[in-house]
N, CA, C and O atoms as CSV, one atom per row, in Angstrom:
chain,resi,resn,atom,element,x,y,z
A,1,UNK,N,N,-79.213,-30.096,151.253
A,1,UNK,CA,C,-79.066,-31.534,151.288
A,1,UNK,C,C,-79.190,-31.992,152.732
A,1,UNK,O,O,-78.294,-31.653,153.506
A,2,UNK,N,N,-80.040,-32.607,153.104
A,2,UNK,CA,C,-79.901,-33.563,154.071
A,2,UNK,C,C,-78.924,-34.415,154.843
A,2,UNK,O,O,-78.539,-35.538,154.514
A,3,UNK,N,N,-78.556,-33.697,155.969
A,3,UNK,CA,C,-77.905,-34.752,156.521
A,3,UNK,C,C,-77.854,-36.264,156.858
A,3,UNK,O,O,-78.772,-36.580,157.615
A,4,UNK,N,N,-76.911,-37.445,156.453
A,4,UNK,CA,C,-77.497,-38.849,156.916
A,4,UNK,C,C,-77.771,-39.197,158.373
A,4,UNK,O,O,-76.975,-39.201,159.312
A,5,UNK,N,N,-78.841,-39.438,158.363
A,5,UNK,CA,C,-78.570,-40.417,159.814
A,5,UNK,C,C,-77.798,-41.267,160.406
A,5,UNK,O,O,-77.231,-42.082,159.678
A,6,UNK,N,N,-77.610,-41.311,161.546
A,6,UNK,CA,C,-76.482,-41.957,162.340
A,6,UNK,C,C,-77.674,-43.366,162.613
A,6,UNK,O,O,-78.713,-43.359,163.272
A,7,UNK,N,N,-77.177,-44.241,162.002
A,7,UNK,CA,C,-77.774,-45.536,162.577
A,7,UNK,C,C,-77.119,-46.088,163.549
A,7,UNK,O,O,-75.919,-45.816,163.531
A,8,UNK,N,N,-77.568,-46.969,164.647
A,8,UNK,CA,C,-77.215,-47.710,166.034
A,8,UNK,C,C,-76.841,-48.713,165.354
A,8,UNK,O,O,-77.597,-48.536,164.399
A,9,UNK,N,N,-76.197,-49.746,165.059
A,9,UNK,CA,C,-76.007,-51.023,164.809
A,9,UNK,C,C,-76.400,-51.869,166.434
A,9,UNK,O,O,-77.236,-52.763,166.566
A,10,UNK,N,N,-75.883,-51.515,167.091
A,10,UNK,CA,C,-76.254,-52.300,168.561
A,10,UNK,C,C,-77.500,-52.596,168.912
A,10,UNK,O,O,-77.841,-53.471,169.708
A,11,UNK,N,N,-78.329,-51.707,168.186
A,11,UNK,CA,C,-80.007,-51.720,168.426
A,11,UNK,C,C,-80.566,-52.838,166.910
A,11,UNK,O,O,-81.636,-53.321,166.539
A,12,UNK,N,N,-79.665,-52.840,166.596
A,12,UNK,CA,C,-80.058,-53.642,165.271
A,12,UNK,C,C,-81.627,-54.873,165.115
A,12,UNK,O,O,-81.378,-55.900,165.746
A,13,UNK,N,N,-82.313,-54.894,164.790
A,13,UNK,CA,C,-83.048,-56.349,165.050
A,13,UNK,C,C,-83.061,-57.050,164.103
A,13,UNK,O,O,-82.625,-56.416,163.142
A,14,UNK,N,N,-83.466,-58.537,163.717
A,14,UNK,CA,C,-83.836,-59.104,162.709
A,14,UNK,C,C,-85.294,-59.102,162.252
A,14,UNK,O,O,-86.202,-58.881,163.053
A,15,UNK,N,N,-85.417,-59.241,161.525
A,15,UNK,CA,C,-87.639,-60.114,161.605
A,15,UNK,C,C,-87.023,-60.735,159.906
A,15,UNK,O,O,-86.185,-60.572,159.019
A,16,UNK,N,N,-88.525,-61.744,160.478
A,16,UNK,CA,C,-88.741,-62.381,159.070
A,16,UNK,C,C,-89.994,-62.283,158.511
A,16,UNK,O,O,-91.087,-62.469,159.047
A,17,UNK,N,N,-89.609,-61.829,156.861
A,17,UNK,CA,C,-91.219,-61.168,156.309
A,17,UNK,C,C,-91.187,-61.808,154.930
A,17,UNK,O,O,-90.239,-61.937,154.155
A,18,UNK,N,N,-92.596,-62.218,154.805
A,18,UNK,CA,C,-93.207,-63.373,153.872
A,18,UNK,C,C,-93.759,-62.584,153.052
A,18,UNK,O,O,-94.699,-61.826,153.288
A,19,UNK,N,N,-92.748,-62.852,151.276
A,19,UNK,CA,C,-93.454,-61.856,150.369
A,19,UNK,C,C,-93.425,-62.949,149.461
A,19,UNK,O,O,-92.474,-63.699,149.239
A,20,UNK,N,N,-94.605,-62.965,148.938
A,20,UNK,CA,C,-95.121,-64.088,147.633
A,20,UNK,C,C,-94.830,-65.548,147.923
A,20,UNK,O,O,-94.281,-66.303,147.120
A,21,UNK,N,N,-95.324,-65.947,149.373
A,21,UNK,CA,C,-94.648,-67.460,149.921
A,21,UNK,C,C,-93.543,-67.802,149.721
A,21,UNK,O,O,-93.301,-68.995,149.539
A,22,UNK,N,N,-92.160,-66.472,149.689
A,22,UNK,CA,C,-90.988,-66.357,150.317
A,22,UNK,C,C,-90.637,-65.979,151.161
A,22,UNK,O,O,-91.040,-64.817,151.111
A,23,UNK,N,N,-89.888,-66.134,152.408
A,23,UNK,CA,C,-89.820,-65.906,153.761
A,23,UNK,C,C,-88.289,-65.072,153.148
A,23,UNK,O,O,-87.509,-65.555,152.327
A,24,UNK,N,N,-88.188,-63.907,153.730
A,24,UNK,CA,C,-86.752,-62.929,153.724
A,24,UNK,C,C,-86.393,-63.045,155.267
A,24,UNK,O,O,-87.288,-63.263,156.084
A,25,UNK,N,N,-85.076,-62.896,155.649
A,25,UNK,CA,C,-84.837,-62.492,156.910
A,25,UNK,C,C,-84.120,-61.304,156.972
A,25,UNK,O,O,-83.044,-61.452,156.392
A,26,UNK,N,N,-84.248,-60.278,157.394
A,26,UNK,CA,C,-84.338,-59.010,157.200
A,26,UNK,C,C,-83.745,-58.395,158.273
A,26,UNK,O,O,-84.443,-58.711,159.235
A,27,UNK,N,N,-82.741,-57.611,158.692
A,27,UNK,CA,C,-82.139,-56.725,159.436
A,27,UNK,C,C,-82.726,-55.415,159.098
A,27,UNK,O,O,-82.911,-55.033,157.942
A,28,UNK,N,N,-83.060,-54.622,160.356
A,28,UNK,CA,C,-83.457,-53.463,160.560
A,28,UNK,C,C,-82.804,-53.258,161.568
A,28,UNK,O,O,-82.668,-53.986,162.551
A,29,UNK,N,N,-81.954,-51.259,161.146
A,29,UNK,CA,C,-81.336,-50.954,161.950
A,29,UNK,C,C,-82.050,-49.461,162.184
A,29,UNK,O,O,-82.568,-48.782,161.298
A,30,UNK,N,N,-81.977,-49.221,163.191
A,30,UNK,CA,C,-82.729,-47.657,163.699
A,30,UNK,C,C,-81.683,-46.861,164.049
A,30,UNK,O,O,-80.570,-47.312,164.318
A,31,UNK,N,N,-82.011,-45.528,164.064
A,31,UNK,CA,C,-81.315,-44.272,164.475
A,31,UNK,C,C,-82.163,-43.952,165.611
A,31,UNK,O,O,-82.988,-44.565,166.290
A,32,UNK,N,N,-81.519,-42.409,165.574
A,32,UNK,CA,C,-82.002,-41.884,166.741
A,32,UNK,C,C,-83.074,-40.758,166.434
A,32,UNK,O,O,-83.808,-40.119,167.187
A,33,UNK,N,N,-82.889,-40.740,164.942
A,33,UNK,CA,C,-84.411,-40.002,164.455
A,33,UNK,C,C,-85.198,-40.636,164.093
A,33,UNK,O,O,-85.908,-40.146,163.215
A,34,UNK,N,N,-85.481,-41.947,164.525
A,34,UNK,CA,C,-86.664,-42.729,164.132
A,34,UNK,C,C,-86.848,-42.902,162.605
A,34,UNK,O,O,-87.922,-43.112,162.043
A,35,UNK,N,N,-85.481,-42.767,161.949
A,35,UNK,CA,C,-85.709,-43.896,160.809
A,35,UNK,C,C,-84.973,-45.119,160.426
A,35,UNK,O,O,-84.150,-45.394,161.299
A,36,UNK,N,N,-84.967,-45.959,159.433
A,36,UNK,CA,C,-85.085,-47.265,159.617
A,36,UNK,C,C,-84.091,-47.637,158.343
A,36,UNK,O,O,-84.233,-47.171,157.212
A,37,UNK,N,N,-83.111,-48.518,158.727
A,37,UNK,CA,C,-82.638,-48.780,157.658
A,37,UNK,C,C,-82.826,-50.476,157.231
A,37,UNK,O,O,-82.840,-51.230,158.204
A,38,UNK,N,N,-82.938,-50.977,156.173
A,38,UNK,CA,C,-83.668,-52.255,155.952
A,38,UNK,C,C,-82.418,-52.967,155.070
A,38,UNK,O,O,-82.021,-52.431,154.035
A,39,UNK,N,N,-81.925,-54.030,155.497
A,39,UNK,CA,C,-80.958,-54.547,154.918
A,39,UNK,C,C,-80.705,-55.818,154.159
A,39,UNK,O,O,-80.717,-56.377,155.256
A,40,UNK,N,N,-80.572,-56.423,153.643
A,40,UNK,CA,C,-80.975,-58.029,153.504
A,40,UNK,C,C,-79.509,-58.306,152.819
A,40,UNK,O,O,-78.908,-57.577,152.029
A,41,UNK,N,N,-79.186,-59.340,153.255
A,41,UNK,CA,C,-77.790,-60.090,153.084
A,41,UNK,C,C,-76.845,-58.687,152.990
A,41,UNK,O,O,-76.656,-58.220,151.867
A,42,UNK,N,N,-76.381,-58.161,153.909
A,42,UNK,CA,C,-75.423,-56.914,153.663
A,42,UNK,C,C,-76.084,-55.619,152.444
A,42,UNK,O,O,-75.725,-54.441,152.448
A,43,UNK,N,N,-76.916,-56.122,151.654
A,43,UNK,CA,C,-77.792,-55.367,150.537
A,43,UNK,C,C,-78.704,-54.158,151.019
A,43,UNK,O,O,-79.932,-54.237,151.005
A,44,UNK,N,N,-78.028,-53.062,151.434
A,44,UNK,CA,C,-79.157,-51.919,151.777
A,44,UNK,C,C,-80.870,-51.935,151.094
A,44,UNK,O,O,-80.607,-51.289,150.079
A,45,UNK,N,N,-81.673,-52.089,151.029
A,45,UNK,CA,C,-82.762,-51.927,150.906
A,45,UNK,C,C,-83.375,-51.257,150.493
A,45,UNK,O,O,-84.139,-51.396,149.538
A,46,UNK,N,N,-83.089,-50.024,151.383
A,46,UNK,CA,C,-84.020,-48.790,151.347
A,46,UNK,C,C,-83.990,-48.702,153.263
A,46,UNK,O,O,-83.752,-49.602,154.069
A,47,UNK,N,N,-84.412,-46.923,153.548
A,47,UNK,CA,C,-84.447,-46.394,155.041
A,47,UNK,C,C,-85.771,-46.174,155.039
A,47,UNK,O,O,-86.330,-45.639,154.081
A,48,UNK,N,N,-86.402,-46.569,156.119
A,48,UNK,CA,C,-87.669,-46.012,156.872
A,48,UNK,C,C,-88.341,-44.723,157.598
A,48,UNK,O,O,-87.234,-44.188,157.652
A,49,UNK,N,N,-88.691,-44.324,157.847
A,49,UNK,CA,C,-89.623,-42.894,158.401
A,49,UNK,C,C,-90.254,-43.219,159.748
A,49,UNK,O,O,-91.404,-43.545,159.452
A,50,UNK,N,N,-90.167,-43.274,160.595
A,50,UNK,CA,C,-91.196,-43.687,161.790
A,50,UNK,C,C,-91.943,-42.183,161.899
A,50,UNK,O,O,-91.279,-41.246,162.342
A,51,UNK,N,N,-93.212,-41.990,161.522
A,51,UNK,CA,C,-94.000,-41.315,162.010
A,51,UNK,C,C,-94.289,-40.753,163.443
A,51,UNK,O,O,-94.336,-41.670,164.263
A,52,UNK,N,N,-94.493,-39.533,163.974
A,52,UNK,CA,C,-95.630,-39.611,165.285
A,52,UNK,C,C,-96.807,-39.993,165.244
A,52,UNK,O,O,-97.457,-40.065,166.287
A,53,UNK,N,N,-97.336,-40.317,164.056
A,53,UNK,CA,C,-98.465,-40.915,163.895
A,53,UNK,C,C,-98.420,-42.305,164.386
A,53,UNK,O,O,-99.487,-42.757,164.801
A,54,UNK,N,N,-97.251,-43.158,164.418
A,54,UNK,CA,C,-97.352,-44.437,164.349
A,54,UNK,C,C,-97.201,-44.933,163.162
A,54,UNK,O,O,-97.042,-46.150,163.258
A,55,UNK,N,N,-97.174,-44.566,162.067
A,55,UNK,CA,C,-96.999,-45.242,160.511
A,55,UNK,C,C,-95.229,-45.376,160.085
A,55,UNK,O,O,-94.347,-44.721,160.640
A,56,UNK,N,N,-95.116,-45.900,159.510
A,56,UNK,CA,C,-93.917,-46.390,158.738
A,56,UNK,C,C,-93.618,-45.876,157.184
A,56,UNK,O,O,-93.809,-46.751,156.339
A,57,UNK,N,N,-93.269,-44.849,156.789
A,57,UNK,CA,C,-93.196,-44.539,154.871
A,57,UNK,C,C,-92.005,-44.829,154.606
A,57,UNK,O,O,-91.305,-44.786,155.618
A,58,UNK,N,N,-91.339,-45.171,153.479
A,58,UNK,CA,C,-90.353,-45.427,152.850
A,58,UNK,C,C,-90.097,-44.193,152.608
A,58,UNK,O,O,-90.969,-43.327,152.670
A,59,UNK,N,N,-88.849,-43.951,152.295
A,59,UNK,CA,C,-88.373,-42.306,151.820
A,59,UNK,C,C,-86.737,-42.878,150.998
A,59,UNK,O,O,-86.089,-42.191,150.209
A,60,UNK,N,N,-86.487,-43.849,151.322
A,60,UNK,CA,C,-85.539,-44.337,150.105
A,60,UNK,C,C,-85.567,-45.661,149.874
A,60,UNK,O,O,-85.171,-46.574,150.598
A,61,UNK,N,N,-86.049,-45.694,148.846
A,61,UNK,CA,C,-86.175,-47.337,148.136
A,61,UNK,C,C,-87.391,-47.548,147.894
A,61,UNK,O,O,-88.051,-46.563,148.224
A,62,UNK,N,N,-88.261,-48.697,147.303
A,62,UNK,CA,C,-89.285,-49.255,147.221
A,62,UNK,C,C,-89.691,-50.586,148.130
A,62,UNK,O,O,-88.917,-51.532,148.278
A,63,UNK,N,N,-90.982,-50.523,148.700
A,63,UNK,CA,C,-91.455,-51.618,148.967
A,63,UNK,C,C,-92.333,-52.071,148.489
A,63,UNK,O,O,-92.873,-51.242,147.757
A,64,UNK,N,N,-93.086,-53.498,148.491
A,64,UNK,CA,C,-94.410,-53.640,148.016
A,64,UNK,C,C,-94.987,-53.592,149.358
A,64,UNK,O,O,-94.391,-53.709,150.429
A,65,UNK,N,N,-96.346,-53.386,149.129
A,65,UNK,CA,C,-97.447,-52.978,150.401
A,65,UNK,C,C,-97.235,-54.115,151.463
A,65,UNK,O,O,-96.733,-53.885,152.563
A,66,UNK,N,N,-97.794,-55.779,150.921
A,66,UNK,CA,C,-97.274,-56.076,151.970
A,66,UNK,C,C,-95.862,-56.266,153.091
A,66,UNK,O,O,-95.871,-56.357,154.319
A,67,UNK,N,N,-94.813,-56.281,152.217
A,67,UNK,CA,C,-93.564,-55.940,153.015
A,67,UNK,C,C,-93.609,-55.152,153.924
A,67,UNK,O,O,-93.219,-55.285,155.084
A,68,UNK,N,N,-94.430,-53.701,153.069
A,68,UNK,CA,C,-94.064,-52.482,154.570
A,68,UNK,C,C,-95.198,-52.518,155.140
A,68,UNK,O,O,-95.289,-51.508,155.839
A,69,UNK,N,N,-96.268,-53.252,155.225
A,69,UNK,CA,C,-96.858,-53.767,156.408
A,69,UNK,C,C,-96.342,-54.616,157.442
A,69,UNK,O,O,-96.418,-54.346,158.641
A,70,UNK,N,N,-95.686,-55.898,156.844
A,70,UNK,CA,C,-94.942,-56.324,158.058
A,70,UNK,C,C,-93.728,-55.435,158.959
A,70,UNK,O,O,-93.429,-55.471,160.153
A,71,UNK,N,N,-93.219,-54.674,157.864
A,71,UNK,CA,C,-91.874,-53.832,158.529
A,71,UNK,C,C,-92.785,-52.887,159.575
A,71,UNK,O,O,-92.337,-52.892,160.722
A,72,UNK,N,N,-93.838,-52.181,159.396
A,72,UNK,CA,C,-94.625,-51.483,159.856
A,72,UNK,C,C,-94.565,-52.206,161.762
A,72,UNK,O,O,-94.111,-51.811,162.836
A,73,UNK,N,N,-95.261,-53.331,161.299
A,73,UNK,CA,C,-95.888,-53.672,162.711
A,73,UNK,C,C,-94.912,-54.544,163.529
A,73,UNK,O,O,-95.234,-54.985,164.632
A,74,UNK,N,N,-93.496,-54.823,162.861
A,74,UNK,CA,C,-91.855,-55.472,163.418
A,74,UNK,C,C,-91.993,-53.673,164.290
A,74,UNK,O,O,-92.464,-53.447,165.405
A,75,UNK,N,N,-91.404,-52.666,163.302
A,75,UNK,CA,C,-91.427,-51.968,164.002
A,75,UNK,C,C,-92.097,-50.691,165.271
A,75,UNK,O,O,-91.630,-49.818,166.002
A,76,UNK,N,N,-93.504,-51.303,164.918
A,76,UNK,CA,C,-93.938,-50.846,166.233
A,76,UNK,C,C,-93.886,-51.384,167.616
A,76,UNK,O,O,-94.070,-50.943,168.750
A,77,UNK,N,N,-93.485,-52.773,166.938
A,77,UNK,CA,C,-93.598,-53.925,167.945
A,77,UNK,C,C,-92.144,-53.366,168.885
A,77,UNK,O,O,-92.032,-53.341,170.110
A,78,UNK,N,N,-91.124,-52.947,167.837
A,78,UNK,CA,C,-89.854,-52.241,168.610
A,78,UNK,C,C,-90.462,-51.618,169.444
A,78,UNK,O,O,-90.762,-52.085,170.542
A,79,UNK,N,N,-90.761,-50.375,169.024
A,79,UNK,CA,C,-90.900,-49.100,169.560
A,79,UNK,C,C,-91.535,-49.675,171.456
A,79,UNK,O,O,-91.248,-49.175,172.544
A,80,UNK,N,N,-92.380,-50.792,171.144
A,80,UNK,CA,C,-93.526,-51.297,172.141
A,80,UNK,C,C,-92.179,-51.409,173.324
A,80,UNK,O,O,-91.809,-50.489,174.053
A,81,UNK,N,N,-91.673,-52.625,173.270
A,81,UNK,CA,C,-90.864,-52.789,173.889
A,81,UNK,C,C,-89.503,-52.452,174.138
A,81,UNK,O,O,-88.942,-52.748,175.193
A,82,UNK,N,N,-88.895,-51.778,173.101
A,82,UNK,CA,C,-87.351,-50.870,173.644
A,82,UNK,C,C,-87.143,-49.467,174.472
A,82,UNK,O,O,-86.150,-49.013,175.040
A,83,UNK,N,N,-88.406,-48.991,174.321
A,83,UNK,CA,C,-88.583,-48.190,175.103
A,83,UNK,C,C,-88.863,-47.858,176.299
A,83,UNK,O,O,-88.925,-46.669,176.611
């Protein structure tokens, strides 16, 4: 079994992502293994994968494509600048 990840809350960000001409505002919180936890109103989501490739996969929960395209490029946009 897999150990959980330790998520940062301090690193926390928001974004807002437009699914079916509904706007969500969305908390994403990162660890320190580069995955992603996706939250909406206190409502866990589903956790993220950050690739070395640069890609984004879901590994718990579902998204639709465009969602984890925007989550995709929120979070590279992190990676761009927190580092």
């Amino acid at each position: 079994m897999s150990q959980q990840s330790k998520f940062i809350p301090q690193r926390q960000f928001h974004v807002l992502v437009n699914d079916a001409n509904e706007e969500h505002n969305i908390t994403v919180m990162p660890s320190q293994e580069g995955n992603f936890r996706v939250i909406k109103q206190g409502r866990v989501l589903g956790e993220l994968s950050y690739t070395p490739q640069k890609k984004v996969v879901a590994y718990k929960g579902r998204f639709k494509k465009r969602v984890m395209q925007q989550l995709e490029a929120h979070i590279n946009h992190y990676y761009t600048y927190a580092f």
